[in-house]
C-alpha positions in Angstrom: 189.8 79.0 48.4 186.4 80.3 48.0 184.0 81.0 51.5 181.6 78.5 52.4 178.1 79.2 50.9 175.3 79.7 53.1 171.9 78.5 50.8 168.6 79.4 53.1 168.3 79.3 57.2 164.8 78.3 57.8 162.3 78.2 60.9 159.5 75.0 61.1 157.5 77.9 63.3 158.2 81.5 63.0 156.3 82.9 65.7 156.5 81.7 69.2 155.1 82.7 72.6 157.6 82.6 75.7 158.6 78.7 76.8 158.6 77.6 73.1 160.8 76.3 70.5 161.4 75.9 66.9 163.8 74.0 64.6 166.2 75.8 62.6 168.3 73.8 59.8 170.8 76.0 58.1 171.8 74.4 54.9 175.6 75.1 53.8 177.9 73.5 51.7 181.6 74.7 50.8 182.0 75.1 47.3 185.8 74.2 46.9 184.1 70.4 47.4 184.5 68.4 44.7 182.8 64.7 43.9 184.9 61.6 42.8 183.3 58.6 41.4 184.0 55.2 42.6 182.9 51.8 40.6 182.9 48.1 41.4 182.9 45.4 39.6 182.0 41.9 40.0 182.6 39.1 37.8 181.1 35.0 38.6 182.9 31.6 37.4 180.7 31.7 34.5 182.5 35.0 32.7 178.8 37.2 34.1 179.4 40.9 35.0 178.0 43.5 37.3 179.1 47.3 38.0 178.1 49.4 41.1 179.5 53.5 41.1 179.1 55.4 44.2 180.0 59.1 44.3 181.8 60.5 47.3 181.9 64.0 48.2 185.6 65.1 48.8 185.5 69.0 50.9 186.9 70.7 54.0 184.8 70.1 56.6 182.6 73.0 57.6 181.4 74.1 60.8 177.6 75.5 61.0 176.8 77.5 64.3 173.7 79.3 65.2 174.1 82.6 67.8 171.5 85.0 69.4 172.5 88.4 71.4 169.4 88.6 72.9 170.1 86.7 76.4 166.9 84.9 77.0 166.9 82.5 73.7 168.7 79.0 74.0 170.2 77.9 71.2 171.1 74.0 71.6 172.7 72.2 68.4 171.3 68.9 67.3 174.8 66.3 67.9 173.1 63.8 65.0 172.6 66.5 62.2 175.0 69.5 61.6 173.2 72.5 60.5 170.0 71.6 62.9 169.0 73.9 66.2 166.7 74.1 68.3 165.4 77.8 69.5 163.5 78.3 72.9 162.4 81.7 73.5 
């Protein structure tokens, strides 16, 4: 099993005075994931034919966390988007 691949960690501000924040998104993906495609098909009373494919992503679930040493910098994870913090200095 290969390790989860970490592609950029990015800051929508990268200088901040004391009291403010900036968003972090880390963007990760684990590259044992692999894609399976899924098609429908739905067919009338008069013999006419339509096809809808959907690809899922199949992969372990991966867990993106986002640490600081220094004591005074919060930290707080964004519940509706994994990979997405907010940092107040």
């Amino acid at each position: 099993m290969a390790n989860p691949v970490i592609r950029s960690i990015t800051a929508t501000k990268t200088t901040l005075q004391p009291g403010e924040s900036t968003q972090v998104t880390v963007d990760a993906f684990d590259p044992d994931a692999r894609t399976v495609t899924l098609a429908g098909r739905v067919t009338d009373t008069g013999g006419s034919v339509s096809t809808v494919t959907t690809t899922l992503t199949v992969g372990d679930p991966i867990l993106i966390e986002l640490t600081s040493t220094d004591p005074t910098v919060t930290v707080t994870p964004d519940p509706a988007a994994p990979g997405r913090f907010t940092v107040t200095v």
